[in-house]
Residue, then its C-alpha position, 0 to 999 in steps of 0.5 A: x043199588x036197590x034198583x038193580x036187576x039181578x044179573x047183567x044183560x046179555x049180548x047175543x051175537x049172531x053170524x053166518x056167511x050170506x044166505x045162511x039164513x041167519x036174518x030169518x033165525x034172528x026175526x024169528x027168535x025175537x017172536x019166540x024167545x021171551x025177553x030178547x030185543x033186536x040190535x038194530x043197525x045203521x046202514x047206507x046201503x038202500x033198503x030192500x024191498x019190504x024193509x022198514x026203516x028203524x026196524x030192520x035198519x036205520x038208513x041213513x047217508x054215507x055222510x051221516x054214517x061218518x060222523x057217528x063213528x067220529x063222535x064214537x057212537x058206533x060199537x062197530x062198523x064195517x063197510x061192505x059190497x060198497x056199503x057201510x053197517x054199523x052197530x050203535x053202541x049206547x042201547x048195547x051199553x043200557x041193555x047190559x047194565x039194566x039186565x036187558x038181553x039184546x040180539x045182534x045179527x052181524x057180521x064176523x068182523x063186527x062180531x069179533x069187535x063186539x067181543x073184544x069191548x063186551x067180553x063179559x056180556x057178549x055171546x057168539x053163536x055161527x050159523x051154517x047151511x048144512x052144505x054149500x050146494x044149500x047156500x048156493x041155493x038159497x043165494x039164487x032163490x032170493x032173486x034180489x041179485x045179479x049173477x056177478x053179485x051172487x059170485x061175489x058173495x059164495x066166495x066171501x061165503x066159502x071164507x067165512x064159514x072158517x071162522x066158527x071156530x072163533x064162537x060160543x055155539x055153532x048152529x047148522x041152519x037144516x029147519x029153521x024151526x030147529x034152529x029157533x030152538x037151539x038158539x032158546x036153549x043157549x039163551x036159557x043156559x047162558x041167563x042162568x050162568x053164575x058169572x052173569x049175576x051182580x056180586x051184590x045180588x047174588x044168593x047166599x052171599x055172606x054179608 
């Protein structure tokens, strides 16, 4: 027991609807907060271009993706727009008990999941534009979609922003060198919380 850390990891968890910009945040945050390691997750959609495998996902085939969630490796999964993601479960399981923080960018269904198994260890932050007109926006400015895709995805959007009320903190993503810094200030307040700390280790305990 000796070789424990003193608290249990933490699991970040970082949602917003599409185009919110809550990938931006997350790969940034990773830079600028001290002790955060990304999540990555396994998917069948295909890649983007500027995308590395095994550091923005694991890419893998639809028949690959099924038989890691039968062999329960999978701590959630969800299929989306005809594509399949998923978040591995055995580095979640390792960064809490070593004392590891580990961030998640995810979606709300995926989220809620991660929650329901790590609720403990995990901590929910929502992303929000600071308008619609501003998602709508930022959707158009990717460039990367049709029309119809974009459609699709401002409808999913206008439902998923209901659910923040479901989460820990909410931030709205107006700068993103603003929003870096709320999300370093709820790491730092959430690293201090008693509860993290292993009963064992924790200062002016009566032994």
């Amino acid at each position: 027991m000796a070789d424990l850390p003193l608290r249990r990891g933490i699991i970040f968890i970082l949602s917003a609807p599409s185009g919110a910009g809550k990938t931006t945040i997350s790969k940034a945050a990773l830079h600028a907060i001290g002790g955060l390691e990304p999540s990555v997750s396994i998917t069948t959609r295909t890649p983007r271009e500027g995308e590395i495998d095994g550091v923005d996902y694991k890419f893998v085939t639809q028949e690959d993706f099924e038989r890691r969630v039968r062999a329960s490796e999978m701590a959630e999964w969800v299929r989306v727009f005809g594509a399949s993601y998923g978040t591995p479960r055995r580095p979640l399981d390792a960064a809490v008990e070593t004392g590891r923080d580990i961030l998640l960018d995810i979606d709300i269904e995926g989220a809620r999941r991660i929650r329901d198994r790590y609720a403990v260890d995990a901590v929910t932050i929502f992303v929000l534009p600071p308008s619609f007109a501003a998602l709508e926006n930022r959707l158009r400015g990717r460039g990367t979609e049709t029309q119809a895709a974009i459609n699709r995805r401002l409808g999913r959007a206008s439902d998923e922003a209901s659910a923040y009320p479901e989460y820990d903190y909410l931030i709205i993503n107006d700068e993103v060198g603003d929003s870096i810094s709320h999300l370093a200030h709820i790491v730092a307040a959430e690293r201090l919380k008693v509860k993290r700390l292993r009963e064992e280790f924790a200062p002016w305990t009566k032994r």
